[in-house]
C-alpha positions in Angstrom: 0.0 0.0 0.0 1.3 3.6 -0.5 2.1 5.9 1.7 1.3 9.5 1.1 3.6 10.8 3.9 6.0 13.6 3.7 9.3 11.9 3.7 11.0 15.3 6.1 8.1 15.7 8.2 6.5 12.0 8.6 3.3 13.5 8.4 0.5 14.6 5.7 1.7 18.2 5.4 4.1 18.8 2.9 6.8 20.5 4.4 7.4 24.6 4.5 9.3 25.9 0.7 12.0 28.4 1.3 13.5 29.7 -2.3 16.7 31.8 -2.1 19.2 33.3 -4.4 22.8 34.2 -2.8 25.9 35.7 -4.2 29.2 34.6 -3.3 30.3 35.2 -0.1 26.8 35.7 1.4 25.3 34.4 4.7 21.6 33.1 4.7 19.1 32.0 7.1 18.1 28.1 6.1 14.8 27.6 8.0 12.9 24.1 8.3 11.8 22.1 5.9 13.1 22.7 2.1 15.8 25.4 1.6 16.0 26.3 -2.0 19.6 28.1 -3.2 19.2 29.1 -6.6 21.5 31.1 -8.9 22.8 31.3 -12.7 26.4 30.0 -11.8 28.7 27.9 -9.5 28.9 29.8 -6.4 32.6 30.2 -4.4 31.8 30.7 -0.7 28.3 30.9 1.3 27.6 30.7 4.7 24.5 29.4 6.1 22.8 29.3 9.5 20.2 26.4 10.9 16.7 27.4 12.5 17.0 28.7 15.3 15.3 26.5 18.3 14.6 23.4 16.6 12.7 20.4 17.6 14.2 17.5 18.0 14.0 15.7 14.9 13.2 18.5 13.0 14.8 17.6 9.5 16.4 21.0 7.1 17.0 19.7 3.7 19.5 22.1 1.0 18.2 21.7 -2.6 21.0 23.6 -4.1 20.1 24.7 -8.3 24.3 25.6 -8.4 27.1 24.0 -6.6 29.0 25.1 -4.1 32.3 25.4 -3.8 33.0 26.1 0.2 30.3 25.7 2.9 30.0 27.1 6.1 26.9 25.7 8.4 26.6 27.2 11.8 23.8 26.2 14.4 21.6 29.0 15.7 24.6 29.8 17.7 27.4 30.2 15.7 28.9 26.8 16.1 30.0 25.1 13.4 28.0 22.0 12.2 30.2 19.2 10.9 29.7 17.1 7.7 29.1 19.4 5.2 31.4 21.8 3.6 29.9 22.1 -0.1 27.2 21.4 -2.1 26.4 19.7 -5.4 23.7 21.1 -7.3 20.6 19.1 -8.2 21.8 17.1 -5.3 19.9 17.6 -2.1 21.4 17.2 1.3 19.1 16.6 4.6 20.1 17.6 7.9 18.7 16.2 11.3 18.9 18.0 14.5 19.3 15.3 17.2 18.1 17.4 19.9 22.4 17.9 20.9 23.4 18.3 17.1 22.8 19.1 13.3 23.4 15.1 11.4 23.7 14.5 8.2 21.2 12.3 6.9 22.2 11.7 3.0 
């Protein structure tokens, strides 16, 4: 039988759409659910913060339109999160927070 589940929320709501277009060098707020980066071309350098005051198990998931070249993720706090340090476009990464910590999921 099929499930019609979200696959980032586990639940029948599809999950929140958050579109973005950064130049090089920029910092941007990634919020829950999908973060969109778009652009026309590769991009060097971004910086990116999580949601502040997640849930645990809330799930972030980067669908980056360009490649990245050098990532920097930082919790709500300015630490850094681990496991990700650029991104691949059309290939979408999923972050988890554990409650303690960002993981990467795929």
């Amino acid at each position: 039988m099929p499930t019609f589940l979200d696959p980032d929320t586990q639940t029948f709501f599809r999950a929140s759409y958050h579109p973005m277009a950064p130049v090089a060098g920029a910092t941007v707020q990634l919020w829950d659910g999908m973060n969109a980066i778009n652009g026309t071309a590769t991009l060097a350098t971004l910086s990116a913060f999580m949601p502040p005051a997640p849930p645990a198990g809330e799930v972030v998931t980067i669908l980056p339109g360009v490649a990245v070249t050098a990532l920097t993720l930082k919790d709500s706090k300015g630490n850094a999160v681990a496991g990700v340090t650029a991104l691949v476009a059309n290939t979408q990464v999923r972050l988890q927070w554990s409650g303690t910590a960002w993981n990467k999921l795929s």
